[in-house]
Each structure stands twice: as C-alpha cells, then as structure tokens.
C-alpha positions as CSV (number, residue, x, y, z in Angstrom):
1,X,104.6,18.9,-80.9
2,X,107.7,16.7,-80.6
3,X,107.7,12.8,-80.2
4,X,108.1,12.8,-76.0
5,X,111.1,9.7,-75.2
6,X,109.8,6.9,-72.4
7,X,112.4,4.7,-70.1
8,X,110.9,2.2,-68.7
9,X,113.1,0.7,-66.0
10,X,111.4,-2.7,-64.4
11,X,113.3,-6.1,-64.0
12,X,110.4,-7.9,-65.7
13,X,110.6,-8.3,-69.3
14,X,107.0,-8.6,-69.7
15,X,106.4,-6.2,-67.7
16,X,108.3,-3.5,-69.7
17,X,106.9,-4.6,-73.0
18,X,102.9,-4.3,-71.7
19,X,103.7,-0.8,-70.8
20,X,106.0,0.1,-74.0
21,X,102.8,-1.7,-76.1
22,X,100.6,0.1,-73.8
23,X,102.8,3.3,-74.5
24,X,103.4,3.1,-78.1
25,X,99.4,3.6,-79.0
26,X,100.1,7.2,-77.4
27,X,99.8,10.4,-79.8
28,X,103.5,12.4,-79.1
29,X,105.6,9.1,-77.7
30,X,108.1,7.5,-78.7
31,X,111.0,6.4,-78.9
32,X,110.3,4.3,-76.0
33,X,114.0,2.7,-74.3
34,X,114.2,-0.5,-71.9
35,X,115.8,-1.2,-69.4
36,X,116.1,-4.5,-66.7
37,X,118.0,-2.9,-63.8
38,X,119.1,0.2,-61.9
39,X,122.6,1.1,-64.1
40,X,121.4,0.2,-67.2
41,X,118.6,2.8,-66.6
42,X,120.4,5.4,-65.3
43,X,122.9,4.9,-68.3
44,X,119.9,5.5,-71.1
45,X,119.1,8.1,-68.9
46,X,122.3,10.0,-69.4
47,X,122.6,9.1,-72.8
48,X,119.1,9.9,-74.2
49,X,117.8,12.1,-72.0
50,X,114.3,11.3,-71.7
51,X,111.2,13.6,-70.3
52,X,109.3,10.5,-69.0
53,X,110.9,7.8,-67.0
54,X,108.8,4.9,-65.9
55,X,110.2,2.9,-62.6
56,X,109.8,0.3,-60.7
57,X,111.8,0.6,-57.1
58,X,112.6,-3.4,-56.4
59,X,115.1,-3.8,-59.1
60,X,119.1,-5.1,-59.4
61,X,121.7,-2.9,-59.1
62,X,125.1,-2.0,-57.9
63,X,127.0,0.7,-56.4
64,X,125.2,3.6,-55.6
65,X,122.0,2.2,-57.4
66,X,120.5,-0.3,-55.6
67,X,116.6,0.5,-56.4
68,X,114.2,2.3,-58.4
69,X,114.7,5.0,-55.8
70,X,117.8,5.4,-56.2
71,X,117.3,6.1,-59.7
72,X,114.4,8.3,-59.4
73,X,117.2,10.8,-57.2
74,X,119.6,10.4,-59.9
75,X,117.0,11.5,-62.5
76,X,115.6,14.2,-60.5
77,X,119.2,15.4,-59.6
78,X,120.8,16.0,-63.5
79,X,117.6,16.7,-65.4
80,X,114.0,18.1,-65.6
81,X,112.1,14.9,-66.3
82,X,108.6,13.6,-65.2
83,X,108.7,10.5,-63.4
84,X,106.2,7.7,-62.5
85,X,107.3,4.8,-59.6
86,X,105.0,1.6,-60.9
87,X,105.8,-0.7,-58.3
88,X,104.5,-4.0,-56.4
89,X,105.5,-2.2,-53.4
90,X,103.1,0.5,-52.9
91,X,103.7,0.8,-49.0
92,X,102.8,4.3,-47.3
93,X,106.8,4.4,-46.7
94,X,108.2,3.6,-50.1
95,X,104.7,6.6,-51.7
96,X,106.7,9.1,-49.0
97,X,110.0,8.7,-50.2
98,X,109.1,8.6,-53.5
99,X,107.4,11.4,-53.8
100,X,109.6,13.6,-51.6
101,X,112.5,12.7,-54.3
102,X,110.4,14.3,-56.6
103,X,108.0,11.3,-58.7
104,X,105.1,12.9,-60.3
105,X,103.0,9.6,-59.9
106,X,103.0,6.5,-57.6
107,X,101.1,3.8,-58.7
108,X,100.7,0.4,-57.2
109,X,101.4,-1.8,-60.2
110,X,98.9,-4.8,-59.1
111,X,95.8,-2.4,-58.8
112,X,96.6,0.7,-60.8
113,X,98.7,-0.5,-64.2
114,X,95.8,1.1,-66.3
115,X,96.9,4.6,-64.9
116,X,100.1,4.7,-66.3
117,X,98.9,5.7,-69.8
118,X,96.3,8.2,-68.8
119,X,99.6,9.7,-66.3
120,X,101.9,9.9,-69.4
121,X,98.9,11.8,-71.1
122,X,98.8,14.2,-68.6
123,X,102.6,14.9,-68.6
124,X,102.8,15.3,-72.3
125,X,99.6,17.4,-72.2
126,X,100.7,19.4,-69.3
127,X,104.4,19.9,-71.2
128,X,102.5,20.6,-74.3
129,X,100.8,23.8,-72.3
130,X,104.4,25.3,-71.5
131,X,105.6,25.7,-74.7
C-alpha cells in the first residue's frame, strides 16, 4: 500500500508537531505537510492533494477562509479526502456543521487528542479495503 499524505492545519506550532510526531510512528503515512492558517492549508491542499486532512476550525484567515470550516467545505468540494476537525471548540453547533460539510471525525482536542491516531488508522485501513 502507498505512503497516505497528512495536512495538518492548526495555528499552534506545537500543536501541529505533537500530531505530525504522533503521526509519523504510523505504518502507510507520510509525507505529513503543515500548515498555521486557513490559506496556507487550502494551498497545500491544492498542491499536494492529500487523503487525510487534520483541522482545527479557530484558525486565521482571509477572504473566503476564515476558519477551519471553511476549509473543511473547500476540501470536501474539489476532492475525495478524509477529514478530522480537532478543535478546542467542540460545541454541539460547531460537531453539526462539521459534520454536515462532510468531516469523518470530530474530536474535542482537550479531551480526545489520543483519538486522532487510532482515526487516521481507521481511514487508511478502511482505504486499504477499497483497493
């Protein structure tokens, strides 16, 4: 099976490199891309194409991208990826919209981090079964 490529889109540097350390220990990942805000990730996006996308929805951004949720349309709008919101705000509002713009996973990032690499397991297992 081919290496799967991660984004990781959050505006905390830490916070991207626990995941992408996280991440990298992960049979089938890699390469694994950064980004701090909304354009920036939409721009990897477009130029790498990624099957998993990792977001966070309070981020910067300009124009039409003002959030992670933003993002997460513009994803789900140009390309077949798998997408998991990781995010501070985990609100009953922000899990609706999210997942009715198409996120596979919505995980509250205070009390759920350690999902995110059993989530990106499941995507590459479940991708693995299709081909």
């Amino acid at each position: 099976m081919k290496r799967m490529t991660v984004l990781i889109m959050d505006d905390a540097v830490l916070v991207r490199k626990l995941i992408a350390d996280l991440l990298s220990e992960l049979e089938y990942i890699g390469p694994i891309l950064e980004a701090g805000d909304a354009n920036s990730a939409v721009e990897l996006f477009s130029k790498h194409k990624p099957e998993i996308v990792i977001l966070d929805i309070k981020v910067p951004g300009s124009g039409g991208l003002k959030n992670g949720i933003d993002v997460l349309k513009a994803v789900k709008k140009s390309y077949s990826t798998h997408v998991i919101m990781l995010t501070n705000h985990a609100n009953h509002k922000y899990l609706s919209e999210c997942k009715q713009a198409g996120a596979d996973f919505f995980f509250d990032k205070s009390t759920e981090f350690d999902k995110v690499p059993d989530a990106v397991l499941e995507i590459v297992h479940r991708t693995a079964s299709l081909h």
